[in-house]
C-alpha angles and dihedrals in degrees: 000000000000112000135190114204118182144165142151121237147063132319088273081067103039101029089078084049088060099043083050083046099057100043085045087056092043082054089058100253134119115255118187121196118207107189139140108287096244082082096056097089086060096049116041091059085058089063085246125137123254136206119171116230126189149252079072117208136246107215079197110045090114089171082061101063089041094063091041100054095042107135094229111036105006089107102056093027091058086049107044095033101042120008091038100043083068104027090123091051087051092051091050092054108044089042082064093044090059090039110037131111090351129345130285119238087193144052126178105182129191117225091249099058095079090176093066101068084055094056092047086055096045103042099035092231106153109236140190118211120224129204125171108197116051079233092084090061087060076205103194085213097056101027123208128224113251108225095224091039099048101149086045088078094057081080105058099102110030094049121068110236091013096136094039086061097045082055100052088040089058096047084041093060102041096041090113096046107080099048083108088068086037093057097050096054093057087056094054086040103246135136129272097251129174136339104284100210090046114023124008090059091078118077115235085229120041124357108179109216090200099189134082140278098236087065092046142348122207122286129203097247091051104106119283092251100051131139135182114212106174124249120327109219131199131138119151122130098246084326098321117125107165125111120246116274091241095047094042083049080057103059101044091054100066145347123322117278155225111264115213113185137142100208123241094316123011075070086080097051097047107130107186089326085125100045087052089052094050099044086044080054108055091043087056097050084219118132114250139193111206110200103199104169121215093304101118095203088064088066104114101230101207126080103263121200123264081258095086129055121208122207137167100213132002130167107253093213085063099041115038091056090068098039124085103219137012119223106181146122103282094250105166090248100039079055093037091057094041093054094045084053100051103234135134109250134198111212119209090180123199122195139307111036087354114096091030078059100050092050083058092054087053098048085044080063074225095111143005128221140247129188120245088229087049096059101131129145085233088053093034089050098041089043093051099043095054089052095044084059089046100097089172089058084052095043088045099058088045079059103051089044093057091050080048099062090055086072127068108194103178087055097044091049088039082049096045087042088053102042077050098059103043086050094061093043091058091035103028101209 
């Protein structure tokens, strides 16, 4: 089988593509990956093939990820500024990537790559759909938090229909938004269709919910074809996981301690998130490890204890098992990483699936919340230390990794892929 994956986002949305890739290729198949080229660099030393597809990304625009992860607009203005402006290049691309040199038998498509639903339609390629945060269903029946809309979501049980209306509020405000997509239909001379942001998204035969169960079960509004597999992990640095010498120096040196990280690309919209931490940190006595990316503006230019440790970039898989605690931004990886660990986490969301996953966390009794505009070393200090003298937060997320090593998501999405693909070879769709 040769098989195209693509998305458009950060490493929270490919890294799952090249965990599938790997364990494709160890299967003996032939995974493409068709990807902006700033992620290049990770894949081809993995012996994985690799397609650009634009719109590339900058890993320091920081102006960029601010817009994007502004509360309000971030959403549609990530996707009207930056994915729909190009929504023609992308096409281009990924219609190569499906055709050439020879022809795909297979798409999996992320949610954020809108062109790909379109090459599947004009070239007739079956394709799978793939989501990683039960956000992206807007069940009616579990519904999400809407980033600009956060108290709203205090009411969904206590009011009938609330759901139902969250759903048709949602589809009401971004109406406008997807006329780019539209556009671009009529030009090939297709249909309409479905709504883009809400429906079309979804393959009509296999969306891969790659997450777990203990974030979010089936409803009865998800698509027909849905599975859930379980989390997707991969986190290497083109196939590195180890930690940094300093930071491995670090841990063995003293008790485990607390992580604070914003992901791959809250950290560029950190504002003083690191100096709070630092400064929670050193209130607290507790030993701390800060993770600050490449962004310069996130150095802390003061001299810190030996008590914290400050890295650009560590794998989570490695790290979090010897921390104690995870403050971060409630990115479906960064949470993914922390349940499978086993370790309490405080959650500062920004925007998108963030907020809808922390209120996960806090349903889970595995983490508590913060707000971004909060963010203070008092409440930092007085938040975490509740939760370090909490020994049923600690025993709970033992809990909810132990129910995560009985699933095996790499294997459940390979297998779907695979039982995919054999049915369209005996009934071509």
């Amino acid at each position: 089988m040769r098989i195209v994956l693509s998305n458009i986002g950060t490493f929270g949305d490919i890294n799952p593509l090249i965990a599938l890739s790997l364990e494709l290729k160890r299967r003996g198949h032939t995974p493409v990956l068709a990807l902006p080229n700033v992620y290049r660099e990770k894949i081809e030393p993995l012996g994985l093939e690799f397609h650009a597809v634009r719109p590339d990304l900058d890993p320091k625009n920081t102006i960029l990820a601010e817009m994007v992860y502004d509360v309000k607009k971030g959403t549609e203005r990530g996707l009207r500024e930056f994915l729909f402006p190009v929504l023609r290049q992308t096409y281009v691309d990924l219609l190569a990537a499906a055709t050439k040199p020879v022809r795909a038998d297979l798409l999996l498509l992320g949610e954020l790559n809108y062109a790909g639903p379109i090459v599947a339609e004009v070239t007739g390629i079956p394709w799978a759909s793939y989501v990683l945060a039960p956000l992206s269903f807007f069940s009616a029946y579990d519904p999400p938090v809407l980033p600009p809309y956060p108290n709203v979501a205090r009411f969904d049980h206590a009011v009938p229909g609330f759901g139902h209306a969250i759903k048709r509020l949602a589809r009401f405000v971004s109406r406008k938004w997807p006329e780019p997509i539209y556009e671009l239909r009529r030009e090939l001379g297709l249909a309409r269709g479905s709504n883009p942001l809400f429906d079309a998204k979804h393959s009509p035969h296999l969306v891969l919910a790659m997450f777990s169960r203990v974030l979010g079960e089936e409803q009865k509004d998800w698509p027909a074809n849905t599975l859930i597999t379980g989390f997707c992990f991969y986190d290497a640095d083109a196939g590195n996981a180890k930690l940094p010498a300093h930071l491995e120096e670090f841990m063995a040196k003293g008790e485990p301690p607390v992580v604070f990280t914003l992901g791959s690309a809250a950290v560029l919209a950190a504002g003083k998130f690191y100096e709070y931490s630092a400064r929670a940190a050193e209130r607290m006595g507790v030993r701390a490890v800060l993770l600050i990316g490449s962004d310069p503006r996130n150095k802390i230019s003061r001299k810190l204890p030996e008590s914290i440790c400050v890295a650009e970039y560590a794998p989570y898989s490695a790290l979090f098992k010897k921390s104690r605690m995870v403050v971060h931004q409630g990115g479906v990886g960064t949470t993914a990483q922390c349940l499978a660990a086993g370790k309490p986490m405080l959650i500062m969301p920004y925007s998108h699936d963030q907020p809808d996953n922390a209120r996960r966390i806090r349903r889970l009794k595995v983490g508590l919340t913060i707000n971004r505009k909060r963010y203070y070393p008092w409440r930092v200090v007085r938040r975490l230390a509740k939760m370090l003298a909490s020994a049923t937060l600690a025993k709970r997320a033992g809990q909810v990794a132990r129910l995560l090593e009985k699933e095996n998501g790499v294997k459940t999405a390979v297998d779907a892929l695979e039982g995919l693909y054999e049915r369209t070879r005996k009934n071509p769709i």
